[in-house]
C-alpha positions in Angstrom: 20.1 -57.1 75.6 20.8 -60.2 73.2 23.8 -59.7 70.7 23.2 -61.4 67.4 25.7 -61.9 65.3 25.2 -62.1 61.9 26.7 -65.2 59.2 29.1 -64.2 56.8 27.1 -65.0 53.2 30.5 -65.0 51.2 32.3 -67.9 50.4 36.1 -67.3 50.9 38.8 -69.3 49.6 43.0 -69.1 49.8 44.3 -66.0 47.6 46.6 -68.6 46.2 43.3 -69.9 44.4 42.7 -67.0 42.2 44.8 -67.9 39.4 43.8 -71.6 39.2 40.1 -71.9 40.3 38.2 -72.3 37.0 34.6 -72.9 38.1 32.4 -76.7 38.4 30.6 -79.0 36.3 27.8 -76.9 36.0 26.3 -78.2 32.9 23.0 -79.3 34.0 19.5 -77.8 32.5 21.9 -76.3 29.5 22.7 -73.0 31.2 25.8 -71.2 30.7 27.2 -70.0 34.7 29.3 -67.2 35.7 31.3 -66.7 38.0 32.9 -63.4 39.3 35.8 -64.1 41.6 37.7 -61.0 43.8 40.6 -60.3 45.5 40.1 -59.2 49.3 43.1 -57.3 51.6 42.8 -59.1 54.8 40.5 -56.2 56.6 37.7 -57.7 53.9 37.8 -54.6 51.5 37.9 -55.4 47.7 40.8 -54.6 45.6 40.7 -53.9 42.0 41.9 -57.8 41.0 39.2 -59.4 39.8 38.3 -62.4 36.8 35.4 -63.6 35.1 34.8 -67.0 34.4 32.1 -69.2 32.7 31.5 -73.0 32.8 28.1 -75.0 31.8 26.8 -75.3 28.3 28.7 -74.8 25.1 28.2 -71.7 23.3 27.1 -72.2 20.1 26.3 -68.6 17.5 25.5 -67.6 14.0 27.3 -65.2 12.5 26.4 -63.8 9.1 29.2 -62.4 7.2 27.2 -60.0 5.2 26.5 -58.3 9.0 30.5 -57.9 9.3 32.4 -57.9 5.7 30.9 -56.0 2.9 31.6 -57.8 0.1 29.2 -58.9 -2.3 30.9 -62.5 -3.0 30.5 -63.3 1.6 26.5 -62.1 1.4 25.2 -65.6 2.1 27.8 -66.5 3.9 26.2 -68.6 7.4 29.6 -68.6 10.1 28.7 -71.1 12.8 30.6 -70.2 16.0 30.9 -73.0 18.7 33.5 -73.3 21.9 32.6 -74.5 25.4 32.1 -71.9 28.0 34.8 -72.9 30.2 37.9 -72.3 27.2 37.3 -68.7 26.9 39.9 -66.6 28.5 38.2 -63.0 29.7 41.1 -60.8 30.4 42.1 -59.8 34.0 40.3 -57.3 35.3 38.0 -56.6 32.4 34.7 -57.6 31.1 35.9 -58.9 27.7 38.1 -62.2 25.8 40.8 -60.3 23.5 39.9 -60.0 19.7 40.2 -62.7 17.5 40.6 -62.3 13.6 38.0 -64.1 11.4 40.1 -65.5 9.0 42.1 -67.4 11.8 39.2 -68.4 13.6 38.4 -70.7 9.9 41.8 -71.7 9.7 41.7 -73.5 13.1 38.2 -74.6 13.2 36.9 -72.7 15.9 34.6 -71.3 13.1 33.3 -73.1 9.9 31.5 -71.7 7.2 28.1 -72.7 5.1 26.2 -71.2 2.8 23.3 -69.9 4.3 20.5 -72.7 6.2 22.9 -75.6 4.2 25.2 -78.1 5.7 27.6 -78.4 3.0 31.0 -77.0 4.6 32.4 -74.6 2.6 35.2 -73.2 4.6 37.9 -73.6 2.6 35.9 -71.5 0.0 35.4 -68.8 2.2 39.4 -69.0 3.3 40.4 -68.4 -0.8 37.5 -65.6 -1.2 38.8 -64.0 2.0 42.3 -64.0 0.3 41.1 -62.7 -3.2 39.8 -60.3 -1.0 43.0 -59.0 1.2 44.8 -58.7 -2.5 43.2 -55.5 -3.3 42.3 -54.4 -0.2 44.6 -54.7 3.1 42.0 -54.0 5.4 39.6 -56.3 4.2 38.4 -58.9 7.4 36.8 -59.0 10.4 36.9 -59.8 14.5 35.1 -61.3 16.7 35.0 -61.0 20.4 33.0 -62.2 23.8 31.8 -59.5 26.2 30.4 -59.9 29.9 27.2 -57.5 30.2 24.9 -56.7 33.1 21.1 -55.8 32.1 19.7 -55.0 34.9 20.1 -55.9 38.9 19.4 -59.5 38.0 20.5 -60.0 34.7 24.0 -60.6 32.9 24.5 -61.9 29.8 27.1 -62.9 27.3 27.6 -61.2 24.1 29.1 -61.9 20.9 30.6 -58.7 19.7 32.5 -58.0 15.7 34.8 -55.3 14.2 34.9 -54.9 10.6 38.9 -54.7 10.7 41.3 -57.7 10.8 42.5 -58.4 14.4 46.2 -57.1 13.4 44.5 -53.3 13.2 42.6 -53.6 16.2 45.5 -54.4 18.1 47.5 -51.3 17.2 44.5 -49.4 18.3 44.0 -48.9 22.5 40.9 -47.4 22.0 39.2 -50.9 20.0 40.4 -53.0 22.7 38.4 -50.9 25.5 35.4 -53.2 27.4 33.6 -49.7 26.0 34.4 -49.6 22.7 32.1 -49.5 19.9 30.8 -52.8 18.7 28.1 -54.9 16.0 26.4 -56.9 18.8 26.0 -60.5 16.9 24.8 -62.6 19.9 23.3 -62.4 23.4 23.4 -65.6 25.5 22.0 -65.5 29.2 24.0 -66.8 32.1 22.9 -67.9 35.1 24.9 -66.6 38.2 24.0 -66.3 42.1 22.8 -62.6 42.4 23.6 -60.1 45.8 21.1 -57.3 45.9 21.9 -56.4 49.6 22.4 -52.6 50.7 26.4 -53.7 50.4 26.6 -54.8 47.3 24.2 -55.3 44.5 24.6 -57.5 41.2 26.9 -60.6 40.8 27.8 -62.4 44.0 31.3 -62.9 43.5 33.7 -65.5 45.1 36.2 -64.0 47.5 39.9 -64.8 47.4 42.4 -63.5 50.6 45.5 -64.3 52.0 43.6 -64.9 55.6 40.2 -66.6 54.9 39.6 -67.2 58.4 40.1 -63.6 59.3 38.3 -62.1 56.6 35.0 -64.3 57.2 35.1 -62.7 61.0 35.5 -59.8 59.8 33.0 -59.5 57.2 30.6 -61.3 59.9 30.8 -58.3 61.9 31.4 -55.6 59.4 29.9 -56.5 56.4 29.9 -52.6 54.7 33.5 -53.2 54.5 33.0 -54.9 51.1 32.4 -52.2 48.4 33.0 -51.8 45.4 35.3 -48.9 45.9 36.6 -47.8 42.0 36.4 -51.0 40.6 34.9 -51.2 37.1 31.5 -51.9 37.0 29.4 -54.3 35.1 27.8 -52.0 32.1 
């Protein structure tokens, strides 16, 4: 009887990696990629340390304000929404970038405003409407957030997600900053990413991160059940 031994598909790099590795130069045919990286013990098994990561293409999104604020004086209001892929910062171990407050987003430049299809930039018009605005009502503003979501088996996209609160409420709220939470979907943007739909594991092939590479690869040669996905979160 002939043994064969099967080839470990995963690629495994030093756990002391994790923190730093922040993806290629993946910017060719203007896709955005993903990457899922996760921590390994040393008998292969996943733990519940894991980070998303995108590189590629810039993202680039419309938002209309009349689709977040209320206020009649914002209703033609264009918000154009640009940042490359690789600057935004998904927390550890969740599917989402913290929430960011519109009206800061302006200030820095991250977003600028027009009036609707024009290119006349009118953000420092927006910036004084916003605070006429917050004068007679504190809770006037808006947030904006990214979100990682599967559709599918071999599908995950990126998706621009708003509040209709200023960032400072959200924040003192647990349950708004929840991957889960109730959102206004602004955007969806596909990714490209290397897909797994083995018995194992199915979705997002993620890069593996141990304190024993060497080790791990035997073992996950020989054993390669021993990679599950246990209780981690899932893709949703």
């Amino acid at each position: 009887m002939i043994s064969v031994r099967r080839m470990c598909t995963w690629e495994i790099r030093k756990f002391t990696d994790y923190r730093i590795f922040a993806g290629g130069e993946s910017s060719e045919n203007h896709h955005i990629h993903l990457h899922l990286l996760l921590q390994v013990n040393n008998d292969g098994e996943a733990t519940e340390s894991f980070r998303l990561i995108l590189d590629g293409h810039p993202l680039i999104a419309d938002v209309w304000a009349k689709d977040i604020f209320e206020a009649e004086e914002l209703k033609e209001v264009r918000l154009r929404l640009e940042i490359e892929a690789r600057d935004l910062d998904f927390r550890s171990n969740t599917f989402t970038t913290k929430w960011e407050d519109v009206e800061e987003m302006l200030g820095r430049g991250t977003l600028t405003a027009y009036k609707g299809g024009q290119d006349d930039d009118i953000t420092i018009d927006v910036r004084k409407t916003l605070d006429a605005l917050k004068g007679s009502e504190k809770s006037t503003g808006a947030s904006l957030r990214w979100s990682i979501q599967a559709r599918g088996d071999s599908a995950v996209q990126i998706i621009l997600q708003a509040l209709p609160l200023p960032a400072s409420r959200i924040r003192k709220d647990a349950r708004l900053t929840e991957d889960e939470c109730l959102t206004i979907v602004v955007e969806s943007l596909p990714t490209k990413t290397t897909f797994d739909n083995s018995t194992n594991h199915r979705g997002p092939k993620p890069i593996l991160f141990a304190r024993d590479p060497v080790l791990v690869k035997r073992i996950l040669s020989e054993h390669p059940e021993k990679l599950t996905p246990g209780n981690r979160k899932r893709l949703q």
